[in-house]
Residue, then its C-alpha position, 0 to 999 in steps of 0.5 A: x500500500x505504501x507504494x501505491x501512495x508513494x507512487x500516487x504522490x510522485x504522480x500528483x507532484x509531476x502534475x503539478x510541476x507540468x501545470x505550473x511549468x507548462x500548463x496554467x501560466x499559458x492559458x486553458x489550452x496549454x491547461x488541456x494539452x498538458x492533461x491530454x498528454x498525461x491521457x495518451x502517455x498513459x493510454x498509448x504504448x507505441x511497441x517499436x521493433x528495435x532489431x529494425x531500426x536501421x544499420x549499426x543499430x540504429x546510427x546509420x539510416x537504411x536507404x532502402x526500408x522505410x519500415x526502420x523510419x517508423x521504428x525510430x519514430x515509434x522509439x521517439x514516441x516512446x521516450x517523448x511519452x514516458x513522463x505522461x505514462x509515469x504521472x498517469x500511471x501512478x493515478x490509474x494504480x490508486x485508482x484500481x487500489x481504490x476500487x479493490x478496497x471499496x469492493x472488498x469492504x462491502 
């Protein structure tokens, strides 16, 4: 339980920084953004596949396969939306603790 609290915690003070930084300063849009970002951090998991991303590993670009393109823009997607998937992710596991606690208790 101290975990899903000390997760929960993590994810309330990365929302509050991404608020304060990005979010409220620069109106009801940049509000909303910042919100939808945390939504599709959390909801879309983007699953390059990483033996095809080009030559050497990914250094040198494959002039012939369009297909290494789209994995390294899925690994960009990935690590650009880790940050929404950490603050989301910590609300969604207090959230199912919740819900097993109150189902638990009736």
């Amino acid at each position: 339980m101290w975990q899903v609290l000390g997760r929960a915690i993590v994810s309330a003070a990365g929302l509050a920084l991404l608020l304060t930084y990005v979010g409220i300063p620069h109106g009801l849009g940049a509000t909303l953004a910042c919100l939808a970002y945390v939504v599709v951090g959390t909801l879309l998991r983007p699953e390059p596949d990483l033996s095809n991303v080009g030559l050497l590993g990914g250094l040198i670009d494959h002039p012939f396969r369009l297909s290494d393109d789209v994995n390294r823009f899925l690994i960009f997607l990935l690590v650009f939306l880790w940050p929404g998937r950490v603050i989301g992710g910590g609300f969604l596991l207090l959230g199912r603790s919740l819900v097993a606690a109150l189902r638990s208790a009736t």
